[in-house]
N, C-alpha and C positions, 0 to 999 in steps of 0.2 A: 504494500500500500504506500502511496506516496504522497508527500505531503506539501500543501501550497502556500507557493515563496513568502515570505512576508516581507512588508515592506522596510523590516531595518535590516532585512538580510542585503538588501541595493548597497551597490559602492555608489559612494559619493561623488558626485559628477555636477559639473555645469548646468543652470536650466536653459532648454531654448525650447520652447512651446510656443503654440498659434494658435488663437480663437478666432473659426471662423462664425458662429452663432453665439448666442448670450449663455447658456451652458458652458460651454470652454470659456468664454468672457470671464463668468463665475469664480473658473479655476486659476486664472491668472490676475481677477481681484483679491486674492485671497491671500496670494501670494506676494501680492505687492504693495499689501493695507502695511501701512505706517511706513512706510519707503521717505526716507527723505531727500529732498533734494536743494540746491539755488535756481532762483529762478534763472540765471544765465545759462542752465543747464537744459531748456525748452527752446526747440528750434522746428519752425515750419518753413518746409520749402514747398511753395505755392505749384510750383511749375511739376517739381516730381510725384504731387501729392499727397505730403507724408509729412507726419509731427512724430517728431522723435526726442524722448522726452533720457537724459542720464541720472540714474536713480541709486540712494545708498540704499539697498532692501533689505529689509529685517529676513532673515532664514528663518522662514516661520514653518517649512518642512523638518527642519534641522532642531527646534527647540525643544521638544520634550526629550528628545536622545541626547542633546547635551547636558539637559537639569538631570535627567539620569544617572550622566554620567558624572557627574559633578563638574562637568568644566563650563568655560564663558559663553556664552549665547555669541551668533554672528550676525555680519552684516553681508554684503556683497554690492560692488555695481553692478547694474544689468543697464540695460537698454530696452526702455519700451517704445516701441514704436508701429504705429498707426498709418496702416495706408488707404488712398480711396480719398483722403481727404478733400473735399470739396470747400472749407469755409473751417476757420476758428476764431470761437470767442471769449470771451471770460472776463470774470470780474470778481473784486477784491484781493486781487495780487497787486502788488505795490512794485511794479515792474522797473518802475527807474530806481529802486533801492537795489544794486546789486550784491546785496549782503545778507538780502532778505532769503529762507532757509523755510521752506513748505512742505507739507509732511500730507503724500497722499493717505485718503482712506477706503477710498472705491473707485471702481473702474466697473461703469456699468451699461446697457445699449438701453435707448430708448428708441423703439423700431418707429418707422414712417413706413411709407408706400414705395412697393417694386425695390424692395432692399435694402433701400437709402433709411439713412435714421441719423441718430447723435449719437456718440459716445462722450457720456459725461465722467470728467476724470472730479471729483468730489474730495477737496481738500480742505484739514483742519483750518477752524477760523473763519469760516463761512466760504471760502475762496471756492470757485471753479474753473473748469477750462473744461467748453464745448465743443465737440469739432462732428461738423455736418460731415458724413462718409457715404459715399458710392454703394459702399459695400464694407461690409466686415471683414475685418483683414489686421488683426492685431499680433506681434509679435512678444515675447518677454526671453531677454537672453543677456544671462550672466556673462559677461565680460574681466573679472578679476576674479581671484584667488576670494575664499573667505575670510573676513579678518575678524579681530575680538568685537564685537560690539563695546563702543567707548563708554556706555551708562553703565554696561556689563549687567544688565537686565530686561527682560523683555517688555515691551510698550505694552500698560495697559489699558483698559480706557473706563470710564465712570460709566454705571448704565442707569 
């Protein structure tokens, strides 16, 4: 008889995952709730369609296996990025403060007609950043090494 894999059995790897429907959306909001980042770190390029956004993410995959194990909670940069984009907008970012430092909470689709919809990226502080898309086409993809998370705790949030 044989018995099925678990998931701390996985070696530790890079993420790079795609949401094409609001289900996969689900699973790469999940993963990138309290992701922080500067705002100098949001960039739309109008012509190739795409907001791509460099994120410090909390390893919220990675956290119960480390309080297990007794060591430090991580971070990672990833890169999230959104293509199809037809239009972005947003408000309560303080865009000309380049020191200013936004802490995503959701990444979520609000569907339209024949595809098109918004993807609302819902950040602490009231702040948002809307962006009208063709189509669903979202990427999430680790780019560096894990490091210690610097509070060296995991983000909670008041309910």
């Amino acid at each position: 008889m044989s018995e099925d894999a678990r998931f701390e059995d996985g070696g530790e790897a890079p993420l790079n995952l795609g949401a094409l429907d609001a289900e996969d959306l689900a699973v790469l909001s999940s993963l990138t709730q309290d992701a922080v980042f500067p705002a100098t770190e949001m960039q739309w390029h109008a012509q190739e369609r795409r907001f791509a956004l460099l994120l410090n993410r909390f390893r919220w995959e990675d956290a119960p296996k480390a309080e297990r194990r007794g060591r430090a909670v991580e971070r990672v940069q990833a890169v999230l990025v959104v293509d199809n984009v037809l239009g972005v907008a947003s408000h309560g970012i303080a865009r000309k403060d380049k020191d200013v430092i936004l802490s995503l909470l959701s990444v979520t689709l609000e569907p339209g007609e024949d595809g098109e919809g918004f993807v609302l990226l819902t950040l602490a502080g009231d702040g948002a950043i809307r962006l009208k898309v063709e189509a669903l086409d979202v990427t999430l993809k680790d780019v560096t090494r894990p490091y210690q998370a610097p509070s060296g705790m995991a983000p909670t949030h008041d309910v």
